[in-house]
C-alpha positions in Angstrom: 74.1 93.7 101.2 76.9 94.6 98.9 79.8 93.1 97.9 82.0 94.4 100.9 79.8 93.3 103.1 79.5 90.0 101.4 83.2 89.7 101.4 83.4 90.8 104.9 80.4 87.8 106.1 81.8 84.9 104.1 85.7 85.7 104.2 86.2 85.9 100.4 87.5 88.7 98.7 85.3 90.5 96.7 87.2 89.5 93.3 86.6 86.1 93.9 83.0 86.3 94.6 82.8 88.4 91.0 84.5 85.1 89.9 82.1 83.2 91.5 79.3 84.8 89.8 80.9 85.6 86.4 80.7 81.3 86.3 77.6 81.3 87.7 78.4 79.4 91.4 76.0 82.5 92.7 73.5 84.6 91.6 73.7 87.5 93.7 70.3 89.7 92.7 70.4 93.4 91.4 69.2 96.4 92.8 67.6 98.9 90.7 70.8 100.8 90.5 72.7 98.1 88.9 74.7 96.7 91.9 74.9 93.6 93.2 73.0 92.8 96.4 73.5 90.0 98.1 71.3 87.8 100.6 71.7 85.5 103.6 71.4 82.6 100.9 74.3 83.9 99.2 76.7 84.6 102.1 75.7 80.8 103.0 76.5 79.4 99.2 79.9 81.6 99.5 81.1 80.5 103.1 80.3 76.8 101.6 82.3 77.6 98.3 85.5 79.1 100.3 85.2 76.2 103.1 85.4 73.5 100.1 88.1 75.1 98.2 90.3 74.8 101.9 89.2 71.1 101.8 91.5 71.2 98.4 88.1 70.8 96.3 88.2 72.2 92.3 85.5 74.4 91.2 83.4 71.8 89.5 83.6 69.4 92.2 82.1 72.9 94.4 79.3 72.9 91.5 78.3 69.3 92.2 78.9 69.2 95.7 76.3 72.8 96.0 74.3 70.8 93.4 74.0 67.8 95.9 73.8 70.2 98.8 70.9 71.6 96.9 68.9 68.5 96.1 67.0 67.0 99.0 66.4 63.9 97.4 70.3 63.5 96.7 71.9 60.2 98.1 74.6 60.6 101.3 76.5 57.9 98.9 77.3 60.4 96.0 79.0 63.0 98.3 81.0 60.4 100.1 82.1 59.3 96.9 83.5 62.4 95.9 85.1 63.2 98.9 86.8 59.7 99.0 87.6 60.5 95.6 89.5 63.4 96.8 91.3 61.9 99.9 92.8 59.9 96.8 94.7 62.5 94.9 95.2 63.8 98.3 97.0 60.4 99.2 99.0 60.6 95.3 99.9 64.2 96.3 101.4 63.2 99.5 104.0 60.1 97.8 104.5 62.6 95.1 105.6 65.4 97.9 107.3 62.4 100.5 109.6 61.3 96.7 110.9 64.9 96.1 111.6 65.4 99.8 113.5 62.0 99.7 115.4 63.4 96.4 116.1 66.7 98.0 117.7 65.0 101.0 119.7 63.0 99.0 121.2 65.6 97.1 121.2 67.8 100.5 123.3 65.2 101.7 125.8 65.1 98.8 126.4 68.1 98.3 129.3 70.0 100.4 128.3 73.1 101.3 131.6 74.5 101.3 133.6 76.8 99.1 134.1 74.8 96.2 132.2 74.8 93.0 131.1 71.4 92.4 127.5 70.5 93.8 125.6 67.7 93.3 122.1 69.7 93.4 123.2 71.9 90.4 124.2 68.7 88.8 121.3 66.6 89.4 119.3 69.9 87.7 121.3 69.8 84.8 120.8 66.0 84.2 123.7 64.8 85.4 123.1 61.9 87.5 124.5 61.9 91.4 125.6 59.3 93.4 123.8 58.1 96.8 125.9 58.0 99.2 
């Protein structure tokens, strides 16, 4: 199949699977014409690349995790460990998100919203340090 249809079957845009196979996470084959035609194997490698990029995973942890996926004699162990892995930078992205939503409020909360020119929130960007209050 082409490349629209490939798109179509694994939900990827069709730039993204040229990405995909300019850094060699497939290997579509080539008809005699030139153009990429693509298998069931391939749609399945694709749908697997797009569902782990939505889990939050980077583009070599998608090269290992196909890697493992690919190796019957892999050990259960090594995937959970990367996905564990993940769950903590997800964690440290979440207290990272939960402090700026706390700073936000804070200045949200000093700041007037009237009329006047002062605000907190423009000071607090220019390095001017606001009171909690």
């Amino acid at each position: 199949m082409n490349i629209g249809a490939a798109a179509t079957r694994s939900g990827l845009p069709a730039k993204t699977i040229r990405y995909y196979e300019e850094i060699e996470l497939v290997k579509p084959a080539r008809s005699d014409n030139g153009y990429r035609d693509y298998c069931d194997e391939d749609i399945h490698r694709l749908c697997f690349l797009q569902r782990s990029r939505s889990l939050g995973f980077t583009i070599d942890e998608c090269r290992t995790l196909l890697s493992l996926y690919n190796d019957e004699d892999r050990a259960s162990s090594d995937v959970k460990h990367i996905a564990k892995k993940k769950i903590a930078l997800i964690e440290q992205k979440v207290k990272e998100l939960n402090s700026l939503k706390s700073t936000l409020s804070v200045l949200i909360k000093n700041c007037h919203g009237d009329d006047r020119p002062d605000c907190p929130i423009l000071d607090d960007l220019a390095g001017r340090h606001v009171a909690e209050g």
